[in-house]
C-alpha positions as CSV (number, residue, x, y, z in Angstrom):
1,X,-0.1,-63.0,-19.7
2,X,-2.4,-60.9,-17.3
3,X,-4.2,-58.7,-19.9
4,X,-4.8,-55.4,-17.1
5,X,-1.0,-56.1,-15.7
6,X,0.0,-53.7,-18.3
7,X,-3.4,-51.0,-17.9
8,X,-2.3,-47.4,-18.6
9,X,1.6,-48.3,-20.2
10,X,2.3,-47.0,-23.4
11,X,-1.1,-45.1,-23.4
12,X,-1.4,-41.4,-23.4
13,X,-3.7,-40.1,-20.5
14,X,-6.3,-37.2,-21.5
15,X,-5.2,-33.9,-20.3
16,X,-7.5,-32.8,-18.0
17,X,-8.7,-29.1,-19.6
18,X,-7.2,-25.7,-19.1
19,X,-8.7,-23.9,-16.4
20,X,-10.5,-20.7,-18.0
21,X,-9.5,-18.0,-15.8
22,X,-13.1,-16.6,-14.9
23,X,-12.8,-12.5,-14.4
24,X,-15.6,-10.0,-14.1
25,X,-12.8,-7.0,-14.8
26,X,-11.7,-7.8,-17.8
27,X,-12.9,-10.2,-20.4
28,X,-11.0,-12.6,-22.7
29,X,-7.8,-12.4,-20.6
30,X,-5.3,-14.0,-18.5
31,X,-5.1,-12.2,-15.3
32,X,-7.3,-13.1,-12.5
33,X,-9.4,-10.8,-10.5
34,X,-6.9,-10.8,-8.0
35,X,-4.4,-9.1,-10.0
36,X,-6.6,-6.7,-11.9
37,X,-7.8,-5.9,-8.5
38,X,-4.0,-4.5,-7.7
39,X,-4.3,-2.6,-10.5
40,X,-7.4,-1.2,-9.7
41,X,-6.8,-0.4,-5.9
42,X,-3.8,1.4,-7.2
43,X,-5.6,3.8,-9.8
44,X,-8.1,4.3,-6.8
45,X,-5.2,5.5,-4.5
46,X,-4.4,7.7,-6.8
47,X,-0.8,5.8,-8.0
48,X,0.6,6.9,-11.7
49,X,0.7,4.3,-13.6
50,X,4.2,4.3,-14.2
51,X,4.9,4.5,-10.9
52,X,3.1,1.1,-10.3
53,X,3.9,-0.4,-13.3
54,X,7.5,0.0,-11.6
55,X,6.9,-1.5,-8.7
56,X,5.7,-4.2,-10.4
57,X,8.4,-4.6,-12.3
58,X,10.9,-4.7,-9.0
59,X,8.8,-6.9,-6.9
60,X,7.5,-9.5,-9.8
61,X,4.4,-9.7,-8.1
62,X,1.4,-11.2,-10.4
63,X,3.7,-10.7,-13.8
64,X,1.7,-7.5,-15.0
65,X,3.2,-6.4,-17.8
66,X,3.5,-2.4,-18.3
67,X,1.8,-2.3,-20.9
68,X,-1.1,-4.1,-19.5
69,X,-1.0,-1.4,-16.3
70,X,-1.5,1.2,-18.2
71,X,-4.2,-0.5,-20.9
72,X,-6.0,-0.6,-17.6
73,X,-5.4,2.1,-16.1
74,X,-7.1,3.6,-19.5
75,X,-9.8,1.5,-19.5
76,X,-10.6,2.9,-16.1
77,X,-10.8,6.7,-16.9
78,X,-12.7,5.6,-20.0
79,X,-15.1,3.4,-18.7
80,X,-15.5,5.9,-15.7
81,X,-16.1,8.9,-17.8
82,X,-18.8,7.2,-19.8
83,X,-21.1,6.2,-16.4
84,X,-20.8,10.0,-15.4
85,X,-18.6,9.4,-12.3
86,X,-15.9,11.3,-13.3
87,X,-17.1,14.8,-15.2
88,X,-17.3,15.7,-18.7
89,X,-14.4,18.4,-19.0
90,X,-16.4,20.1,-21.9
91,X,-19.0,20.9,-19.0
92,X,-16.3,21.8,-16.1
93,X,-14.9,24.4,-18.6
94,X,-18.3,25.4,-19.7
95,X,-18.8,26.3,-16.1
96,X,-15.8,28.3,-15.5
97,X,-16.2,30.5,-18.7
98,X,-19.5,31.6,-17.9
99,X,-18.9,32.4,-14.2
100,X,-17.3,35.6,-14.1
101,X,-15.3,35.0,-11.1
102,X,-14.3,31.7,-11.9
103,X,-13.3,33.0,-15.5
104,X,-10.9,34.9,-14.0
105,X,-9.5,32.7,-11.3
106,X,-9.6,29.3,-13.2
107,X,-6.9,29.8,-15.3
108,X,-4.5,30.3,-12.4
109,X,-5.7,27.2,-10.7
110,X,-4.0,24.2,-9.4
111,X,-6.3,22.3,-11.3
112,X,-5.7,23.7,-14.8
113,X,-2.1,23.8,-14.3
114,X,-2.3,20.4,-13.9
115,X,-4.7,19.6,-16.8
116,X,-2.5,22.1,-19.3
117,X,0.3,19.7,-17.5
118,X,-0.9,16.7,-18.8
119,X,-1.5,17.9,-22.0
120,X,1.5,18.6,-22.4
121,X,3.1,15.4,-21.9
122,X,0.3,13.5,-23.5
123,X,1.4,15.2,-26.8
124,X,0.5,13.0,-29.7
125,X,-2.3,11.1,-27.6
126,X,-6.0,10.7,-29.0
127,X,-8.0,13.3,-28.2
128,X,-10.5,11.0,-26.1
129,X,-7.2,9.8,-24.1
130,X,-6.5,13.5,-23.1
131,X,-10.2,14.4,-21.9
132,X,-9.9,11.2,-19.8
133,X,-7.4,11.9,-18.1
134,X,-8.9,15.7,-17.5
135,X,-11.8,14.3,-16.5
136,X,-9.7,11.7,-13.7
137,X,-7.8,15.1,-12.7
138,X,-10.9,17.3,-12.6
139,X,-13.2,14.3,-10.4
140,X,-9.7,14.0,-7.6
141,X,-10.0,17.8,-7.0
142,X,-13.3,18.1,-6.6
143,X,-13.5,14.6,-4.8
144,X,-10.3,15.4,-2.3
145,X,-11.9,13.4,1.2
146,X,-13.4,10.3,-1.0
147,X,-11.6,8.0,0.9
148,X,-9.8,6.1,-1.5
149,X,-11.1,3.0,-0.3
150,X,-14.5,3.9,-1.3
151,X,-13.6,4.9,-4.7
152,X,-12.5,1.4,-5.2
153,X,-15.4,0.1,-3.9
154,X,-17.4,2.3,-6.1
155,X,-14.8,1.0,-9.1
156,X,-16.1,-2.7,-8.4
157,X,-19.0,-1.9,-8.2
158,X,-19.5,-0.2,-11.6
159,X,-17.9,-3.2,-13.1
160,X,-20.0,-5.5,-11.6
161,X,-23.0,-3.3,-13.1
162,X,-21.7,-2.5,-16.5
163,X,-19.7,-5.5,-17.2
164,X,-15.8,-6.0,-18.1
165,X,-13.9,-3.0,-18.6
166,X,-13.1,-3.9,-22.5
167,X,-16.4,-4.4,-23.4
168,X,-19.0,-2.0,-24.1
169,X,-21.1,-1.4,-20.7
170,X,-23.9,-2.7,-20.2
171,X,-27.1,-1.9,-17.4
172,X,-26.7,1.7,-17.9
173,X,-30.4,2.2,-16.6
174,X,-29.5,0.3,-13.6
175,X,-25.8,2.2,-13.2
176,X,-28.1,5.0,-12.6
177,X,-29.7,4.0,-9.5
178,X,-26.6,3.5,-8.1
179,X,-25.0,6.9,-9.1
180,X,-27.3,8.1,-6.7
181,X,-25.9,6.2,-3.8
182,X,-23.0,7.8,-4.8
183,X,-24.6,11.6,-4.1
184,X,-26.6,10.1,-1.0
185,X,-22.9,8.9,0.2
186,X,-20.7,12.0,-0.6
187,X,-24.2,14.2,1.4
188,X,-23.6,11.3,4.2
189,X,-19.6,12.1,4.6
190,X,-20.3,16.2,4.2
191,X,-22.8,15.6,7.3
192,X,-20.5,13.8,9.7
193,X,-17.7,16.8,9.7
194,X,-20.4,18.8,10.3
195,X,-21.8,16.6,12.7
196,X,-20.9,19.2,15.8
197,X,-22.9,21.7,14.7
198,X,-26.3,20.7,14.7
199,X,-25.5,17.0,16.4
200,X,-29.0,15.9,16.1
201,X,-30.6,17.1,12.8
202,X,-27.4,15.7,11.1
203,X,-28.6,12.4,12.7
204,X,-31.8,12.5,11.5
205,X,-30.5,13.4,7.7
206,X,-28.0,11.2,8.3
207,X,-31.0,8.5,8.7
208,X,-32.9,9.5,5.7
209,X,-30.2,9.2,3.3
210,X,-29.4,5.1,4.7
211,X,-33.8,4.9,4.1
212,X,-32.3,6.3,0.4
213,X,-29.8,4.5,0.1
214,X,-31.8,1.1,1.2
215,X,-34.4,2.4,-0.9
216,X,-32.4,2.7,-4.3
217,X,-30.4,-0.5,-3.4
218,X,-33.2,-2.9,-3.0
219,X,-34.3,-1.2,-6.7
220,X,-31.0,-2.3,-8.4
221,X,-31.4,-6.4,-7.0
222,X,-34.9,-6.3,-8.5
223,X,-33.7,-5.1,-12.0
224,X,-30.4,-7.2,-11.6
225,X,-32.8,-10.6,-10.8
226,X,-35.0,-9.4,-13.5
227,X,-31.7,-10.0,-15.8
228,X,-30.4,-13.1,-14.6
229,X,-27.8,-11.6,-12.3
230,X,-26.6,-13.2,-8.6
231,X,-24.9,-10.0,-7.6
232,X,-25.1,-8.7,-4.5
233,X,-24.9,-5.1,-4.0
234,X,-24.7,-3.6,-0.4
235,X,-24.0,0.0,0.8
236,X,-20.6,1.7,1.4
237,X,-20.5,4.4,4.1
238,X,-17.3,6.5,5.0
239,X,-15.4,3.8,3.7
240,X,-17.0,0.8,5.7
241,X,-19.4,-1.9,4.4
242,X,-22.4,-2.5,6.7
């Protein structure tokens, strides 16, 4: 009898391993980037969460559960309320009360309608939950021509500073020199609808803020190198990456 006429039968082949599903969003989870990234595009253009979550639910794209959507979409406002991109309601309102115009006017607002809105119909939520979502209301009025594309650049790049959204974040020193991009950005949009004014000094500050911009991101690859990191950080202007 042929001893290798019978190789492999009756014997049980190794499984080859699981493939670990490698995510910088979130860590410890299923989902890919890919589908996080849906999620994420959608809280940048400013889509409820419910509102996504059922259009998930219709289209079966990705299996994200409901519950997951909105773990996210919390995770967000939480992680961008602690790197200062979206604003500390305690100082907004501090603001307001001790301008006497605005003390007045505030109240009336669209924007406190909509915060005393949400308030409402987050009855029975933490308190850290309800100045989250202030603060996400209170960053997309003041914030009304971000494009939203940029904002969801500025999302992934946070993460990719700070680390997955369900962990505690990380490189705060380094989130700092980009929060200035951020400013430098915002000061780069202002300039170009004002751009028919004053067509050449816009140009010039225009210039100086990319020299910033340069400046601060060639700062962030030396302190990211300096920690082991391969990330590659490049600047976002108006919504297009040069």
């Amino acid at each position: 009898m042929n001893e290798n006429s019978n190789d492999g039968e009756g014997q049980h082949r190794p499984r080859s391993p699981r493939r670990k599903v490698l995510t910088r969003y979130l860590a410890g989870q299923k989902l890919s980037d890919y589908q996080v990234e849906k999620v994420i595009r959608a809280f940048a253009d400013g889509v409820l969460a419910a509102d996504f979550a059922s259009t998930e639910k219709q289209k079966r794209i990705g299996q994200i559960s409901s519950k997951t959507i909105f773990r996210i979409y919390d995770l967000l406002r939480h992680r961008l309320l602690k790197l200062n991109i979206f604003p500390d309601p305690a100082n907004y309102f501090e603001y307001w009360e001790n301008d006497e115009t605005g003390s007045l006017t505030f109240p009336f607002s669209q924007t406190a309608r909509l915060i005393q809105d949400m308030t409402n119909r987050l009855q029975g939520a933490s308190q850290d939950t309800i100045i989250a979502h202030a603060a996400e209301i209170i960053f997309r009025a003041e914030n009304r021509d971000l494009p939203s594309g940029v904002f969801f650049t500025h999302i992934q790049q946070a993460i990719k500073v700070t680390g997955p959204i369900n962990k505690p974040p990380q490189n705060i020193d380094v989130w700092g020199e980009y929060a200035s991009i951020m400013v430098y950005e915002r000061n780069i949009r202002s300039l170009r609808q004002k751009m028919s004014v004053n067509p050449d000094f816009h140009r010039m500050m225009i210039s100086n803020y990319h020299r910033m911009i340069e400046d601060r991101l060639r700062t962030i690859r030396r302190m990211m190198r300096a920690r082991g990191s391969q990330s590659r950080f490049r600047m976002i202007d108006g919504g297009k990456v040069d």
